[in-house]
N, C-alpha and C positions, 0 to 999 in steps of 0.2 A: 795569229797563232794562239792568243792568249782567250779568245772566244769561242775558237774550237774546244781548246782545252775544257773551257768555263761547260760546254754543251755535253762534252760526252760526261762530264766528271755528274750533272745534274741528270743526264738520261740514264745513268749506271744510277744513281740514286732510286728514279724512277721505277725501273724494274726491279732491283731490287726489293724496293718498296710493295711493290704489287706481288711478287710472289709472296709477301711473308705473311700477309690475312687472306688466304685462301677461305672460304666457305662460310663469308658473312661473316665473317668475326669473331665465328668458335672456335678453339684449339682443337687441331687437328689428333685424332684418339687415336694414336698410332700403337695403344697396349688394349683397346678394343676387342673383345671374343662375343661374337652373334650366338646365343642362345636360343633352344625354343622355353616355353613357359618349364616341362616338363623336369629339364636339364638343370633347372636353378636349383638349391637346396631347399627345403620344406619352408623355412620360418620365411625368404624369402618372397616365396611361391605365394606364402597365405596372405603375407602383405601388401603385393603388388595385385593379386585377387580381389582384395578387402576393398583397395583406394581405386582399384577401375570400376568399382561399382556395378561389375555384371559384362563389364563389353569385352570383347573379345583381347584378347593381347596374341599375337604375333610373334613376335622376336624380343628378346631381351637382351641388353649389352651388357656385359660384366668389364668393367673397364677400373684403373686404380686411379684414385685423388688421392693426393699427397699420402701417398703411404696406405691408405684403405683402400679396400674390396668396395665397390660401390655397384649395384644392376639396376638398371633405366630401361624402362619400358614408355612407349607413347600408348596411347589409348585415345580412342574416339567417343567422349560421354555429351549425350545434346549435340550432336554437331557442332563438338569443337575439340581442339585436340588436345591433349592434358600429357605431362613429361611427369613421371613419377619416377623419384630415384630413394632406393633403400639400402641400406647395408649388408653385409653377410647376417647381420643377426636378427633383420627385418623391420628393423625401427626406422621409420620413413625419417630418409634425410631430406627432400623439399617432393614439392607436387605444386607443379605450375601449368599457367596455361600455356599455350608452345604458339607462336603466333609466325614460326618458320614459314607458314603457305602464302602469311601478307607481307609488309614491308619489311625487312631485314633491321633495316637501321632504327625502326619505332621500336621502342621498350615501351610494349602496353600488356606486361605480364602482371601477372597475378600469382604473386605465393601465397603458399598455404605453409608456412616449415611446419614443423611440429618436433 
């Protein structure tokens, strides 16, 4: 009786466990709003323009960090994919390389903060 216990008490652990890092490891943006380029505000728009250096941007996430407005755009420069993140007043909070398409668990990013 007291092995059963010991198995379900460690398999409830288990799952547990597995559902709570869903998606590689990043916290899940549950205050996340899909933008296009257009829809962001101005000072935004020219900074996230300025840091992809001509390539096209797509979508923009307007999501909140601890209290701040933060919009994150990926961009494709060189064949590789770069995560830019700004604030509402356009002042880049980091621009890294996004290495999401290789190994999840290798951290071989590259900041730039500024």
């Amino acid at each position: 009786m007291k092995m059963c216990w010991t198995v379900a008490v460690l398999l409830g652990l288990t799952v547990g466990c597995s559902h709570h890092d869903k998606g590689g490891g990043e916290k899940e943006e549950a205050n996340e709003v899909k933008m296009t380029i257009d829809q962001v505000p101005a000072p935004v728009r020219a900074a996230l323009m300025r840091e992809a250096a001509g390539a096209t941007i797509t979508t923009v996430d307007r999501e909140e960090d601890k209290g701040k407005v933060i919009y994150e755009a990926d961009v494709m420069v060189g064949g590789k994919n770069w995560e830019i993140k700004v604030d509402a007043d356009g002042k880049v909070v980091s621009k890294k390389l996004d290495n999401e398409g290789g190994e999840k668990g290798e951290k071989a990013e590259k900041d730039e903060k500024k």
